[in-house]
ZAMI-796793 format. One line per field, with one value per residue (C-alpha): residue number from 0; residue in three letters; x, y, z. Coordinates in pm, 1 decimal. Layout:
residues N
k	NUM_...
r	ala_...
c1	X_...
c2	Y_...
c3	Z_...
END
This chain:
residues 348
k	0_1_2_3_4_5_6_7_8_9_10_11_12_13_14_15_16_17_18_19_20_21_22_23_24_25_26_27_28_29_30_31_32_33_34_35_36_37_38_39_40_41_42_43_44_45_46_47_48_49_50_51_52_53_54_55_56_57_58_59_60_61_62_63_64_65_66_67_68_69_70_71_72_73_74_75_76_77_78_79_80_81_82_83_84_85_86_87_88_89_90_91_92_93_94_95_96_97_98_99_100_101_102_103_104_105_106_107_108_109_110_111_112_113_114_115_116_117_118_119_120_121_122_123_124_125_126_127_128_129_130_131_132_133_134_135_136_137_138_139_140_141_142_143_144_145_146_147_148_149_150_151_152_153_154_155_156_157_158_159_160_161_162_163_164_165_166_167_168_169_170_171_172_173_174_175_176_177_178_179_180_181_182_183_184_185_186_187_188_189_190_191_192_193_194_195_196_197_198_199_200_201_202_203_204_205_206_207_208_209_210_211_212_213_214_215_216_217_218_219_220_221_222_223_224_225_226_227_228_229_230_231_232_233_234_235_236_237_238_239_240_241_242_243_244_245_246_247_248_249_250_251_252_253_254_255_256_257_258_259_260_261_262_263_264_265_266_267_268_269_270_271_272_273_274_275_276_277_278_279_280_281_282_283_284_285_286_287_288_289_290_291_292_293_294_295_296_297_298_299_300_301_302_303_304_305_306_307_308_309_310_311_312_313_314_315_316_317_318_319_320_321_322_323_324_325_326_327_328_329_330_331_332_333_334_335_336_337_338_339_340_341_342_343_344_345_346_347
r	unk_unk_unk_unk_unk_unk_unk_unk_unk_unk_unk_unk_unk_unk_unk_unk_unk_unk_unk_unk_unk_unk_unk_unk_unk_unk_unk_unk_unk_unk_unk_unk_unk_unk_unk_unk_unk_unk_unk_unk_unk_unk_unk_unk_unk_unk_unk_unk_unk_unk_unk_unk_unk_unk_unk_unk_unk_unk_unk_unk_unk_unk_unk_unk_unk_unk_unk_unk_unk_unk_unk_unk_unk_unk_unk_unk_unk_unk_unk_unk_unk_unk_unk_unk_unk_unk_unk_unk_unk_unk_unk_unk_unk_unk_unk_unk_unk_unk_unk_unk_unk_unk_unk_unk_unk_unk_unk_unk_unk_unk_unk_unk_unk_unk_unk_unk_unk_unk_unk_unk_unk_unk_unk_unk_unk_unk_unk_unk_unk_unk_unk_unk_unk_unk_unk_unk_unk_unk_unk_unk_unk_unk_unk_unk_unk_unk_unk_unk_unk_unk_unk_unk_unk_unk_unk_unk_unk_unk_unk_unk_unk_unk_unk_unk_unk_unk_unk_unk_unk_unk_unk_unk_unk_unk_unk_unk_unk_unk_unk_unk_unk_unk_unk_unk_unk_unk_unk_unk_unk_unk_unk_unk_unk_unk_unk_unk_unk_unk_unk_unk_unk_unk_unk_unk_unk_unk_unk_unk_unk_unk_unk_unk_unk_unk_unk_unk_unk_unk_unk_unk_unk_unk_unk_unk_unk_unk_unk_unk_unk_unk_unk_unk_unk_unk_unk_unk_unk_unk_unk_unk_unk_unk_unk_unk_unk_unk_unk_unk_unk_unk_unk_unk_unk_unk_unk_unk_unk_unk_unk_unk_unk_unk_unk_unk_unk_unk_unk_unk_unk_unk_unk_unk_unk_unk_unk_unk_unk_unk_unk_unk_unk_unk_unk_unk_unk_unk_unk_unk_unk_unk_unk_unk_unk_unk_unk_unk_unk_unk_unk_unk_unk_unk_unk_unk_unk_unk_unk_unk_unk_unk_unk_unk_unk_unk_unk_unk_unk_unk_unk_unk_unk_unk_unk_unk_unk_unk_unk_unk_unk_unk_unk_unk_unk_unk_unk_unk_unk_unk_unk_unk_unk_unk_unk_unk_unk_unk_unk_unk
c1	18152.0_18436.4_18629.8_18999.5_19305.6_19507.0_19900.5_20190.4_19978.0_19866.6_19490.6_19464.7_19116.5_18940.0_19022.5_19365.4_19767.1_20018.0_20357.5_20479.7_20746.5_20753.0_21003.1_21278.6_21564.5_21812.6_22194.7_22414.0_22544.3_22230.1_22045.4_21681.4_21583.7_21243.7_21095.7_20888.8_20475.2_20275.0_19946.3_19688.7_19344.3_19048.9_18686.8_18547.1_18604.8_18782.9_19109.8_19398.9_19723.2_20076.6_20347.6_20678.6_21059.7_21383.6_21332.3_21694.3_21858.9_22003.1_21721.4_21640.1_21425.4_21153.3_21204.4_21160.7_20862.7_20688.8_20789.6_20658.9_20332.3_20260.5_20308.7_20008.2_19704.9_19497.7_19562.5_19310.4_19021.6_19156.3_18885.3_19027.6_19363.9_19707.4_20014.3_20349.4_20681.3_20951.4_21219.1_21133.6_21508.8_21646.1_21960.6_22054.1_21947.3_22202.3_22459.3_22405.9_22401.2_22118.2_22116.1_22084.9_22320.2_22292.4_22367.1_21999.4_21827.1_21495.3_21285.0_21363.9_21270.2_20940.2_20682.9_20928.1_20944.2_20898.8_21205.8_21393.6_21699.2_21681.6_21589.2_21300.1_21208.3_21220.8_20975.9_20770.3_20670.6_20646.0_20401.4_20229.0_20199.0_20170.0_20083.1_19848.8_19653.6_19609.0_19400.3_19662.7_20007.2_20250.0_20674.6_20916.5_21271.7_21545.7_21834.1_22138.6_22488.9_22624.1_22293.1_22007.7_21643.4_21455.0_21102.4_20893.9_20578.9_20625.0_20349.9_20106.1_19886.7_19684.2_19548.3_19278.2_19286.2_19653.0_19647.1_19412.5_19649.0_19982.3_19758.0_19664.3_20017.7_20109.0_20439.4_20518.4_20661.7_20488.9_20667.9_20488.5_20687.8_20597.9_20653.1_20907.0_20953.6_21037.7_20926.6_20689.9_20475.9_20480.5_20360.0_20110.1_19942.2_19905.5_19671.5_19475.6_19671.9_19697.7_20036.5_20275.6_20638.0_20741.5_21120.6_21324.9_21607.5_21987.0_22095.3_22216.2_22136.5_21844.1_21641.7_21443.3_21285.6_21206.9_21098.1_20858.5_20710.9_20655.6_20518.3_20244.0_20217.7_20114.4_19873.1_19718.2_19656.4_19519.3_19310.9_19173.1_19110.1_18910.7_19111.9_19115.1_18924.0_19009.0_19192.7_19084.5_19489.5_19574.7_19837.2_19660.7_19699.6_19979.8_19911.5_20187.5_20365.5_20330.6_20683.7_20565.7_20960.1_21323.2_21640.0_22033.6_22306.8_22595.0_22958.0_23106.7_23487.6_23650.6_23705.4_23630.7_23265.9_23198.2_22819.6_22638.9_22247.7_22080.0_21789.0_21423.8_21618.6_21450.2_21701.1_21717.5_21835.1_22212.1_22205.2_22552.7_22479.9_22859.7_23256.2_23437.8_23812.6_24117.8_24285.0_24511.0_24229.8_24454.4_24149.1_23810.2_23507.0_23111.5_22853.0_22535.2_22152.9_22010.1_21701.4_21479.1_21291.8_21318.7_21653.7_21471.1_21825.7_22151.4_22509.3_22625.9_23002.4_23238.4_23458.7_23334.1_23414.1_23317.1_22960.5_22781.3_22485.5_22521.3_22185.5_21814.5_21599.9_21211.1_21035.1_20746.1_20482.1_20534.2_20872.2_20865.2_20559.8_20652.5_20989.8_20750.5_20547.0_20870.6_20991.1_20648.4_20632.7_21031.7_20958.1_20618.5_20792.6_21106.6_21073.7_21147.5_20860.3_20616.5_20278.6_20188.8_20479.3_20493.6_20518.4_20873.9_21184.7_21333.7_21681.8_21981.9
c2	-2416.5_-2552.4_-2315.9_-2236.8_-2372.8_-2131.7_-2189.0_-2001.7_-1689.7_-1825.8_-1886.9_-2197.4_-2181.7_-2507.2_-2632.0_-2466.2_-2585.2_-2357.9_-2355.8_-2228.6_-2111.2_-2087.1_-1939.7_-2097.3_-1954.1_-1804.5_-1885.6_-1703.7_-1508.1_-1385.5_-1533.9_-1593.2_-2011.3_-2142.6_-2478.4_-2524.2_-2673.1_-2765.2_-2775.3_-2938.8_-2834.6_-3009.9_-2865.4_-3130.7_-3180.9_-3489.7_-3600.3_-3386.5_-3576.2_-3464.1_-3624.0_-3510.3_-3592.4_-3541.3_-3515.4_-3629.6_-3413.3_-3705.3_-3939.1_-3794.7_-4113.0_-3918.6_-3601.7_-3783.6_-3996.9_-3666.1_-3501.3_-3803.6_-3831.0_-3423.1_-3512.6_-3757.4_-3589.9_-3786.4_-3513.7_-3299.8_-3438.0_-3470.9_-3525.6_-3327.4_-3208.9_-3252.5_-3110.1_-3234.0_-3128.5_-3283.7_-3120.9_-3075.6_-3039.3_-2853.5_-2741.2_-3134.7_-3116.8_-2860.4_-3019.8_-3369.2_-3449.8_-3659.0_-3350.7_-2963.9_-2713.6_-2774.9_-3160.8_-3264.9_-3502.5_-3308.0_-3651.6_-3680.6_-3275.2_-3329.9_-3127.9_-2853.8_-2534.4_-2161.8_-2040.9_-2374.5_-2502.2_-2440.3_-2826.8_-2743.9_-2445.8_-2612.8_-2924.0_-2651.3_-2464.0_-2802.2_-2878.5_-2625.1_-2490.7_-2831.2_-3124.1_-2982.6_-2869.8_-3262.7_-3569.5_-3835.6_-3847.7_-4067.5_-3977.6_-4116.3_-4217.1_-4436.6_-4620.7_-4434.5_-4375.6_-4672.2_-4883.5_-5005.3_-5072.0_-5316.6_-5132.4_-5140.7_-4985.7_-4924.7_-4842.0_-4832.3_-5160.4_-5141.9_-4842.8_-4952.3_-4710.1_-4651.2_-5048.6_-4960.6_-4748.8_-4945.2_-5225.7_-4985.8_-4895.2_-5201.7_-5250.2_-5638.7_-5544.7_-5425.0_-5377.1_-5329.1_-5060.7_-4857.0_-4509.2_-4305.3_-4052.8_-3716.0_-3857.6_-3672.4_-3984.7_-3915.7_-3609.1_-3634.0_-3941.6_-3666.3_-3446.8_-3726.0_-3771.8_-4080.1_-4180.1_-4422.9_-4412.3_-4577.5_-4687.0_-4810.8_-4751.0_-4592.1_-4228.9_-3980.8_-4266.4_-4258.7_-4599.4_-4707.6_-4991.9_-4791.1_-4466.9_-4684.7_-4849.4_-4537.0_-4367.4_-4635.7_-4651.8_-4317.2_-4327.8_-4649.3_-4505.3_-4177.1_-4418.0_-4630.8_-4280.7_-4161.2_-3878.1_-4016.5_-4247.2_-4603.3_-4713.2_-4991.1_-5024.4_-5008.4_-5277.2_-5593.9_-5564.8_-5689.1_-5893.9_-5780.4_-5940.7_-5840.7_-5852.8_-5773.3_-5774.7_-5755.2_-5759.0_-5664.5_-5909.7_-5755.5_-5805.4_-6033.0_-5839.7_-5593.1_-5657.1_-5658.1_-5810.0_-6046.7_-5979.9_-6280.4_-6254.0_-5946.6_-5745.0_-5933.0_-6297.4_-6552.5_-6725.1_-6994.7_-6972.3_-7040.6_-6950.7_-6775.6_-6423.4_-6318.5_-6355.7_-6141.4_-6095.6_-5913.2_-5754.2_-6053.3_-6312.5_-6522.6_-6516.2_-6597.6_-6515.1_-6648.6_-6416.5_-6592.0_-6538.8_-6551.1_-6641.2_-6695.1_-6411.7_-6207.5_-5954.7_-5636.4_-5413.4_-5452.2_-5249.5_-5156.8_-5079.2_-5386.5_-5175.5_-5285.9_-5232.3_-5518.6_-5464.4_-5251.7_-5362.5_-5565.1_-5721.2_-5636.7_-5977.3_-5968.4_-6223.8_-6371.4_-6641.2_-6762.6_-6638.8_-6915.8_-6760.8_-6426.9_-6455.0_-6572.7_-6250.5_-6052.5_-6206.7_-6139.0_-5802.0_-5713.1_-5883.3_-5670.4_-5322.8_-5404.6_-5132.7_-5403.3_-5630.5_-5377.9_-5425.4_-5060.9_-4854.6_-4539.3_-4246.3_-4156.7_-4272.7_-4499.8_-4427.4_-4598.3
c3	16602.8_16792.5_16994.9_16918.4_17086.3_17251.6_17289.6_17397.4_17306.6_16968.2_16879.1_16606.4_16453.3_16388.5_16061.6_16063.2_16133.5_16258.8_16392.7_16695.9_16885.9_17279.6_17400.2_17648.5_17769.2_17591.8_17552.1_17713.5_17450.9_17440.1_17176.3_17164.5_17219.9_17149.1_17106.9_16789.9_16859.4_16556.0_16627.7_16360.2_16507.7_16407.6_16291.5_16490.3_16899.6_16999.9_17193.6_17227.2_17147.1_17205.2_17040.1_17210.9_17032.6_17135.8_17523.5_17545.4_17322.0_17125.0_17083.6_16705.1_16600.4_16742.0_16543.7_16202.7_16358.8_16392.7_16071.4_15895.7_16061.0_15979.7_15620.8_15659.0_15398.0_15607.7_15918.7_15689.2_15821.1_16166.8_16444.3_16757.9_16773.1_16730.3_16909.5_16809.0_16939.0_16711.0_16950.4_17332.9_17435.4_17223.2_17394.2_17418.0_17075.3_16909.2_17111.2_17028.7_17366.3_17580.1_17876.6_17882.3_17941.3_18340.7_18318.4_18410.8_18263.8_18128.0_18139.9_18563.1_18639.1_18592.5_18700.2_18724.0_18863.8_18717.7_18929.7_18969.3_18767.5_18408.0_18345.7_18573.5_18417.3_18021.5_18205.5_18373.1_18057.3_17866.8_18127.0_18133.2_17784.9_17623.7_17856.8_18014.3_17736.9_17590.0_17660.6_17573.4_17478.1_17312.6_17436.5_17179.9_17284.6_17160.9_17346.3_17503.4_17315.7_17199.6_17274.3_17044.2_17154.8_16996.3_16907.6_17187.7_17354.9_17781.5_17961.9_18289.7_18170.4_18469.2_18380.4_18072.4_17862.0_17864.0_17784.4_17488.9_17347.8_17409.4_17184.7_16919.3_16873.6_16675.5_16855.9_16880.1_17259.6_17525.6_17820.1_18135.4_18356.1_18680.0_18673.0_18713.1_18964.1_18757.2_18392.0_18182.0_18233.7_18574.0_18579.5_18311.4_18517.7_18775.3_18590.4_18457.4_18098.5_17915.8_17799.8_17661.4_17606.6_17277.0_17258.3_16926.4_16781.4_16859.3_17038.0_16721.9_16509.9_16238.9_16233.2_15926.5_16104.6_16452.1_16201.1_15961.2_16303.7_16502.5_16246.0_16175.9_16545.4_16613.6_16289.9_16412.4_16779.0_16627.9_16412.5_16753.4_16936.1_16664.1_16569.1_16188.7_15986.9_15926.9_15633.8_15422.5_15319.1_15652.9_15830.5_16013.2_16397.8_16579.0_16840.6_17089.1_17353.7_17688.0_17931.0_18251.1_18301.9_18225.3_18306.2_18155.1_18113.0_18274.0_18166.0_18473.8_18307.7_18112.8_17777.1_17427.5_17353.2_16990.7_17021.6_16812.2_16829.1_16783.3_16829.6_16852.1_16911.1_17118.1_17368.5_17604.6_17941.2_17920.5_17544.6_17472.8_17360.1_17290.5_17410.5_17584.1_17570.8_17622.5_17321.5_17220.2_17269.9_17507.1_17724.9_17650.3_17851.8_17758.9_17793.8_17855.3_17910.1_18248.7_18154.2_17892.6_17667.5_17373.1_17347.3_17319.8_17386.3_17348.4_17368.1_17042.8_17184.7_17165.6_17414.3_17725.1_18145.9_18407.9_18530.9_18211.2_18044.9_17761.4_17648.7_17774.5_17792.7_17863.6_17980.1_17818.2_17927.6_17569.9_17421.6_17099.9_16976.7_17039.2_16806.2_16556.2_16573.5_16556.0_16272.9_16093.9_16199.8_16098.2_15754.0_15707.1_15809.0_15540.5_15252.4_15053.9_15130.3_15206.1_15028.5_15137.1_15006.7_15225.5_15086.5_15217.2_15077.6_15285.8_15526.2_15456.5
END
């Protein structure tokens, strides 16, 4: 018989779900915080995955990833276990903001400290109580305010079984990104955890297209770990693209910016991506690309100041291909062309 999983104080027999709440500190007018864990714990051993939302308060993509995937009836017959945090900052969360109460960014105070700042203590118990207690992980995040991420799957590729999952994901991007100093990728790498970071979507924004493909994502890695059984109905594999980097387009002035290609667009070096101008239009000012890739980012704030980032290009070793892929993928995860209709209504 498998042994129970022990959390924040809470034993979860095998074959059983249950919700949690560890606490975190409380507000100052005294009222009790805590961050609520569901933990699906399988009869049978196998991985340990953590799915973690909402590590910037704002990011809320993640929290309806996560509520979708613990609707799944396949999680019945789960092989291993499951740990999902839909809200990890929730401070940032109530406030609608990306930071806690102290102004620090929870996903740079990793490891964190039991008697350090209150963003190191919220990492800390994270850590500890959660983190530490997995085999793999998958972090979920969207784009800042006022920003849009085209869906995308960064990760440590020369590590191969973090590559493995960053494949089984089903993203059409990979991005290839060092780590951090201070991430919770960072510090998971440290005790030995396996993780990927997967990006899509808008800050205090919900994103059918970056919902629909996370959720699948996570499904299909669980499915390649051998945490669930494979599907006969299940989606075809992507075959992503890999950027092993990228770079912003910066606004050269101030101004007001006519954005004209969007998210997932293949363009040319020298390709115009949008005008800038003053308020009158008297002036005119071409944004272009400075290089050639796939836009997998870009501002979503016409209102713009000399030097911010305006579109995110990666580079690919075959970008015309890649668009095609995109354009397969973005037409496969429309509700209205899906040949698998999920069993959520879709956002609007």
């Amino acid at each position: 018989m498998r042994k129970p999983f022990l959390i924040g104080g809470v034993t979860v027999a095998p074959g059983c779900r249950t919700a949690i709440n560890l606490a975190v500190p409380a507000l100052y007018t005294h009222n009790p915080m805590t961050c609520p864990v569901y933990v699906v714990h399988g009869k049978r051993p196998g991985p340990v995955l953590f799915l973690a939302g909402a590590i910037h308060g704002d990011e809320i993509n993640g929290v309806e990833i996560i509520r979708r995937v613990l609707n799944r009836k396949s999680l019945q017959n789960i092989i291993g276990t499951l740990v999902a945090v839909p809200v990890v900052n929730v401070f940032g969360f109530i406030a609608q903001t990306r930071y806690l109460p102290d102004r620090r960014d929870l996903n740079r105070s990793f490891p964190g400290s039991e008697k350090g700042s209150m963003a190191a203590r919220v990492a800390h118990l994270f850590l500890e109580e959660v983190v530490s207690k997995c085999t793999h992980g998958i972090d979920l995040h969207t784009a800042a305010i006022h920003r849009d991420n085209f869906p995308q799957v960064r990760a440590n590729l020369d590590d191969p079984e973090i590559d493995h999952m960053a494949r089984a994901f089903n993203a059409p991007v990979i991005i290839d990104t060092t780590i951090t100093q201070g991430t919770l990728r960072n510090a998971a790498a440290a005790l030995g955890i396996k993780v990927i970071v997967y990006e899509a979507g808008e800050a205090l924004r919900f994103d059918e297209f970056a919902i629909r493909t996370g959720e699948r994502g996570i499904i299909s890695t669980m499915r390649e770990l051998g945490m669930l059984s494979r599907s006969k109905s299940a989606y075809r594999p992507v075959e992503p693209f890999v950027a092993r980097s990228s770079s912003w387009v910066r606004a050269q002035k101030s101004g007001i910016l006519r954005a004209n290609r969007r998210l997932g667009e293949k363009v040319g070096k020298g390709e115009l991506l949008g005008v800038l101008s003053d308020p009158f239009g008297s002036r005119d000012e071409p944004v272009s690309a400075t290089h050639e890739g796939i836009i997998i980012g870009r501002t979503n704030l016409p209102l713009v100041n000399e030097g911010e980032a305006l579109f995110h290009i990666a580079r690919f070793d075959d970008a015309l291909r890649s668009i095609d892929s995109v354009e397969i993928f973005r037409h496969e995860m429309d509700p209205a062309t899906d040949s698998i209709p999920s069993a959520e209504p879709p956002i609007v």
